[in-house]
C-alpha positions in Angstrom: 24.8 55.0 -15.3 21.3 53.9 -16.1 21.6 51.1 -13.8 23.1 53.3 -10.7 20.1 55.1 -11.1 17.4 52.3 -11.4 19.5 50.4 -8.0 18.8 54.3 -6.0 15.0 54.3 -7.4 14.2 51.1 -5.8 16.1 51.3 -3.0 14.1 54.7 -1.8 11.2 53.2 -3.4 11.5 50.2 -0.6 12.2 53.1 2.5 9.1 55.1 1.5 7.5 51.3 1.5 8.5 50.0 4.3 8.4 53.5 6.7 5.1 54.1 5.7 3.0 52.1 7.7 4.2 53.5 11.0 3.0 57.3 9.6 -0.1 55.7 8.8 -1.0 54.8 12.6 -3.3 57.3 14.2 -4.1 57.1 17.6 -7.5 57.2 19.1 -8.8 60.8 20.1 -10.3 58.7 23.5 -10.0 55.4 25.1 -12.3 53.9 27.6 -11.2 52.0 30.3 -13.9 50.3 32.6 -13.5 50.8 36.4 -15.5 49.6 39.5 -15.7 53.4 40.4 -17.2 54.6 37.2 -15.5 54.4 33.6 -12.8 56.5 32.8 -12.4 58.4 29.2 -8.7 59.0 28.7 -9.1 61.8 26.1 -5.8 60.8 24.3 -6.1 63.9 21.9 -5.9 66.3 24.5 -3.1 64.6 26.5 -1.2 64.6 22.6 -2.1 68.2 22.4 -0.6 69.2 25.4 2.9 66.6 24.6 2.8 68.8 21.7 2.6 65.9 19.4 5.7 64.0 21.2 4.5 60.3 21.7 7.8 59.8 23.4 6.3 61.5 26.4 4.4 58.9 27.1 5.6 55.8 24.8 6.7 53.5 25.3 6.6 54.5 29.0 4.6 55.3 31.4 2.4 53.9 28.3 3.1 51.1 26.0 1.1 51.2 22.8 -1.6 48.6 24.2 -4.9 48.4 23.3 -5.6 45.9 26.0 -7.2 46.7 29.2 -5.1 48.6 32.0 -6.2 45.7 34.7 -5.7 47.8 37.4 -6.9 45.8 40.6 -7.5 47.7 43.5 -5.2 50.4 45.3 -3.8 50.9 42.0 -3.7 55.0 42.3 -1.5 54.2 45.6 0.5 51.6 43.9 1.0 53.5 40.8 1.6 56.9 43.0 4.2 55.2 44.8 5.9 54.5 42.2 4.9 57.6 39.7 4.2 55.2 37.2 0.5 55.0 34.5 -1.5 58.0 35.5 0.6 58.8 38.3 3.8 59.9 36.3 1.7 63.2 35.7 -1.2 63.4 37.8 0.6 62.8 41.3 0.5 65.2 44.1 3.6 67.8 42.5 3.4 66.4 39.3 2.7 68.5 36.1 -1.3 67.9 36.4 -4.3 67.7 39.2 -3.6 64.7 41.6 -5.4 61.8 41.7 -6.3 62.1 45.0 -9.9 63.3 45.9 -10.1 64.2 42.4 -11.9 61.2 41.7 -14.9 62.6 39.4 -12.2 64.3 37.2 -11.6 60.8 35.8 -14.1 58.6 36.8 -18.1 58.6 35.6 -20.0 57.0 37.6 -23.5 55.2 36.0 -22.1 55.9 32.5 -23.9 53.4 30.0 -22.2 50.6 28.5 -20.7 51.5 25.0 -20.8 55.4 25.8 
């Protein structure tokens, strides 16, 4: 009996163990991706806010869990519009949020310092 019950203490001892780490992961409250027109802070924290807390609206798509640079090149909002795909899943002309287009300042800061 003793031993049934040691064998079930270590085995949920090396669950908690091994699922721990991925509770431990916190995402940033904003990232900052630099842009030609101006740098864009995607306040993360808000978007999570409004997913209520479902990273599976967003991960792994329209967003993989990167912490690498987007590299958009340029005509990217078309490109991405076209295809509803990065910003443009949401923020697309009828999508749940403002569109992209002419909307420019929403996103983009123009003379915004390095590091800021």
């Amino acid at each position: 009996m003793n031993k049934i019950i040691v064998f079930f203490v270590l085995l949920s001892l090396t669950f908690v163990v091994s699922v721990s780490p991925a509770f431990e992961e916190k995402a940033p409250d904003t990232l900052v991706f630099e842009s030609k027109m101006g740098k864009v802070t995607f306040d993360h924290k808000k978007h999570d806010e409004r997913a209520k807390g479902k990273c599976e609206t967003c991960h792994p798509k329209p967003w993989p869990k990167a912490k690498g640079p987007l590299n958009y090149k340029a005509a990217a909002h078309k490109t991405a519009e076209a295809a509803k795909a990065a910003c443009a899943t949401c923020h697309v002309e009828g999508g749940m949020s403002f569109a992209s287009k002419g909307n420019c300042a929403k996103c983009h800061v123009k003379g915004a310092a390095k590091g800021k």
